[in-house]
N, C-alpha and C positions, 0 to 999 in steps of 0.2 A: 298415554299422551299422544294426541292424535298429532299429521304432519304440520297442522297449521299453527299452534304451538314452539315451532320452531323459529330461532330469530331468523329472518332473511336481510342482511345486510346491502344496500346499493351500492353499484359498484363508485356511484360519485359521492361527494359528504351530501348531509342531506342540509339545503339552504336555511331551511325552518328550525336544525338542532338546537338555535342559540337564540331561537323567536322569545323574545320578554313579553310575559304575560302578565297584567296587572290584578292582583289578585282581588277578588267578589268581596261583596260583603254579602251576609247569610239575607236571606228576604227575612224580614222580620215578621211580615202578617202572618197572623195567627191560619187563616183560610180566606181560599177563595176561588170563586168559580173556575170553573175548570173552561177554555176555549170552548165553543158548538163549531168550530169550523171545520174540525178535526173531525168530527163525527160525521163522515162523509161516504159516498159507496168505496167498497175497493176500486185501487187502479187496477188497471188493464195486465199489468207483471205478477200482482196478487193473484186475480182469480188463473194468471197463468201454472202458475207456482202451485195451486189447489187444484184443477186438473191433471198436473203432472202427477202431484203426488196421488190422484184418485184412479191413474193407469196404471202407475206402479202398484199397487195393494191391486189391483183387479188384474195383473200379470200375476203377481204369486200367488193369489189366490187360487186361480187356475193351472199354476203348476207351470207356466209358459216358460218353456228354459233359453230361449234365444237368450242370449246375455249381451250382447249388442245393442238390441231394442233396450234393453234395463237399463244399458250404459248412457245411448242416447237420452234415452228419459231423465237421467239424474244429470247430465251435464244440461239440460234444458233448463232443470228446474234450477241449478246454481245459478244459471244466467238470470232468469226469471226473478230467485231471490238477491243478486246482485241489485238488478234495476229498481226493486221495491227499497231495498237500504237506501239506495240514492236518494229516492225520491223524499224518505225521514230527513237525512242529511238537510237536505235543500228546504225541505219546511223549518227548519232549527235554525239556518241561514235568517231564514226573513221574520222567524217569529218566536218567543221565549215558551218553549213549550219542556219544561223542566217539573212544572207543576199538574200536567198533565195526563192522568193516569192510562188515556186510552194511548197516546201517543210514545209512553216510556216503555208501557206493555208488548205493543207491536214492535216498537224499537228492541226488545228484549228478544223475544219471540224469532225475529228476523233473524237477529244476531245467532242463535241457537241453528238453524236452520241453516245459514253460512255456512259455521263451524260442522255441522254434520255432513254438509254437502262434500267439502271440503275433504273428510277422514274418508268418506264415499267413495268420490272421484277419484283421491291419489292412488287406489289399486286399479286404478286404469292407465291404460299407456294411449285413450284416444282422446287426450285434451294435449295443446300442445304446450309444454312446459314452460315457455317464456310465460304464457297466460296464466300458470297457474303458481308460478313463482310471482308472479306481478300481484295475483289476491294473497298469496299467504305474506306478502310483503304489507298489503294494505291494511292485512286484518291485524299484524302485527304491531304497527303504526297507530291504529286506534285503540287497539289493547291496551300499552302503553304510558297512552296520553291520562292526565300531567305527567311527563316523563319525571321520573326516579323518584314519584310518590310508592307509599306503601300498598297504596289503594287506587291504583286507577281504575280506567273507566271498564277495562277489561274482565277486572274483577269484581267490579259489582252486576256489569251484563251475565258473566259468568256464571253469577249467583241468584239469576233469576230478577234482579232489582227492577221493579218497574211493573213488574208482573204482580206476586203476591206483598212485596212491601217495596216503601221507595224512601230507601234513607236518605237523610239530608246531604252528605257530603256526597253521592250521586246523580242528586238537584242540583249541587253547587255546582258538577261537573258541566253537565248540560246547560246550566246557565253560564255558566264561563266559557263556554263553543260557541254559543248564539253573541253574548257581550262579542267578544275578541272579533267576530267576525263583521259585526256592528260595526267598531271601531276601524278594522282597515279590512275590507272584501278580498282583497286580492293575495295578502298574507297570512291570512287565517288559516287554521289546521281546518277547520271545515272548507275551504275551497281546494288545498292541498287533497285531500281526501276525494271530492269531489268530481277533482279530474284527473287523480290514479283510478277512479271507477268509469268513468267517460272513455280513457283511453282504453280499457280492458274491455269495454261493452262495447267499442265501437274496431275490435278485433274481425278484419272479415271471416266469414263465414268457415272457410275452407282453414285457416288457419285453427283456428276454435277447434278442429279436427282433427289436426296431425299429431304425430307423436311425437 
């Protein structure tokens, strides 16, 4: 069980614990096209993230034992894949992309890539811990959500969902993030979410650094 799997508790209640959610009803249609908006070039944090990881494999590859450069590289690429989650987040904000298979995939995908960064980074002592208790708080956070279900959303990311299948009650989830946020912007767990990752990506530099 890697660190991120750990509960991180804040030290204040959190305002959202008691947020009433009105529960979905399933979409009924049978099918239907899938958004073209989505299918658009990578952002700018993506082809970041694809980079990083194409200098790390061509450091091992070559045997390169600096471990500082390897360090640097994989705290780049958590940042990198931070920003690309955001950026899913915020499209689910404005638009119902539950039925979505390029969009659940990536969302998947990212997720997996967090979680590794994550088990990565924590044998390192050169990211500074407030930062890195703040992601394993946030990733926690969405794991979670619907809190004190059997199945949240963590365990079907977990499970690859979105990627080679997309069950319904994982659609339901996704669609009830986008609804919720619909209904009120500013108390939504997607805006909640949105700027625990705003505040951690906009960590100055030097900080991002220390031990």
């Amino acid at each position: 069980m890697g660190d991120y799997d750990k509960k991180v508790h804040p030290r204040e209640p959190d305002p959202y614990e008691n947020l009433s959610i009105n529960p979905i009803e399933k979409d009924k249609k049978g099918k239907e096209e899938y958004p073209k908006h989505f299918q658009e070039e990578p952002s700018k944090s993506q082809i970041f993230a694809t980079l990083v990881s194409y200098f790390k494999k061509m450091i091992t590859l070559f045997g390169f034992k600096d471990r500082g450069i390897l360090l640097s590289l994989e705290q780049n690429q958590l940042f990198a894949h931070l920003a690309a989650f955001r950026a899913h987040l915020l499209i689910l904000t404005d638009q119902d992309e539950s039925y979505n298979p390029d969009f659940t995939q990536q969302l998947t995908e990212l997720w997996h890539n967090l979680t590794d960064d994550c088990n990565s980074v924590s044998t390192s002592l050169d990211i500074s811990s407030r930062i890195f208790n703040n992601i394993k708080f946030l990733l926690s956070q969405i794991s979670q959500f619907p809190y004190g279900t059997d199945h949240p959303l963590g365990y079907y990311l977990d499970a690859y969902a979105g990627r080679d299948w997309i069950p319904f009650p994982f659609m339901d989830i996704l669609k009830e993030l986008h609804e919720e946020h619909q209904k009120d912007p500013d108390k939504s767990h997607l805006a909640k979410w949105i700027f625990l990752l705003d505040d951690i990506l906009s960590f100055p530099k030097e900080e991002k650094n220390m031990s």
